[in-house]
N, C-alpha and C positions, 0 to 999 in steps of 0.2 A: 707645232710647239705644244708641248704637253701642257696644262694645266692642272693646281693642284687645289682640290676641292679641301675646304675650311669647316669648323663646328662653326656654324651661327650661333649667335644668339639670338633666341626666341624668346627673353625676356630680359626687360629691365634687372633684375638679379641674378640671372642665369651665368656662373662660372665655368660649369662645366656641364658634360653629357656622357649618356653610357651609351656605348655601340650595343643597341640590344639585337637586332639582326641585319647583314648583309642579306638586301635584296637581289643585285647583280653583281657577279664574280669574276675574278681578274679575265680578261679574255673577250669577256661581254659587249657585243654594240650598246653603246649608246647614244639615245636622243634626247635635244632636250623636252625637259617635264618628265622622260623618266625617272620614277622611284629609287636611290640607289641603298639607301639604306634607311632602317629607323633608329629611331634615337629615344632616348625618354630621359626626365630631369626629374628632380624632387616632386614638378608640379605637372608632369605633360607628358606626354609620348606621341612623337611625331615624322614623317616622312620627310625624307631630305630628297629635292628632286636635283638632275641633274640640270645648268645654266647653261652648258656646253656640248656638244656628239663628238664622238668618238669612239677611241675602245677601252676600258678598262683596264689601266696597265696595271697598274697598281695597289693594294690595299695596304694603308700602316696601322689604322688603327682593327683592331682584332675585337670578334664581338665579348661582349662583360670587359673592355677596358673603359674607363673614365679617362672623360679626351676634355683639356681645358677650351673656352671660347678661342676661337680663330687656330685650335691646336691644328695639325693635317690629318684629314681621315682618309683620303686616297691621290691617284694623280690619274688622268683620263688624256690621252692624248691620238698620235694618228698610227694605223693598226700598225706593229714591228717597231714603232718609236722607242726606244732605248732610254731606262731615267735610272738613275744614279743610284745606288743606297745610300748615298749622303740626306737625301732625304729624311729620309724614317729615325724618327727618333730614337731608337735602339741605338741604332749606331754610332752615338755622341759615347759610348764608352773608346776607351783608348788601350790599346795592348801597349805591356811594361815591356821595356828592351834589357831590364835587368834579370 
């Protein structure tokens, strides 16, 4: 079952985070305590490890986006696992039938 990895908060104030670099790329093993990407805040710049192994299915958040606390920044699951684009926030837009 896939999982889908969150922005922490790393601070009592912390709203949100920039995606400043993807370390591992959709496709990629993972274990956990791997690196999956860095983040930086007004006050910090820090490594997100991964809690989970798997493989990389997925990336939503893209680097230079600002991702609010507990926003989704990817989904990590078992290698071929299949996950939705209902996911990724992009997608909450809606096509007009008019």
């Amino acid at each position: 079952m896939a999982t889908e990895i969150i922005m922490p908060q790393l601070g009592l104030t912390m709203e949100e985070g920039t995606i400043a670099k993807w370390i591992k790329q959709v496709g990629d093993k993972v274990a956990v305590g791997d690196v999956l990407v860095e983040i930086t805040t007004d006050k910090l710049s820090s490594e997100i490890e991964s809690e989970v192994e798997g493989v990389l299915l997925k990336i939503v958040a893209q680097e230079g986006e600002d991702i609010p606390v507990k926003g989704l920044l990817a989904i990590i699951g078992a290698e071929g696992e299949q996950v939705g684009a209902a996911s990724a926030p992009a997608d909450k837009k809606r096509r007009s039938s008019n």
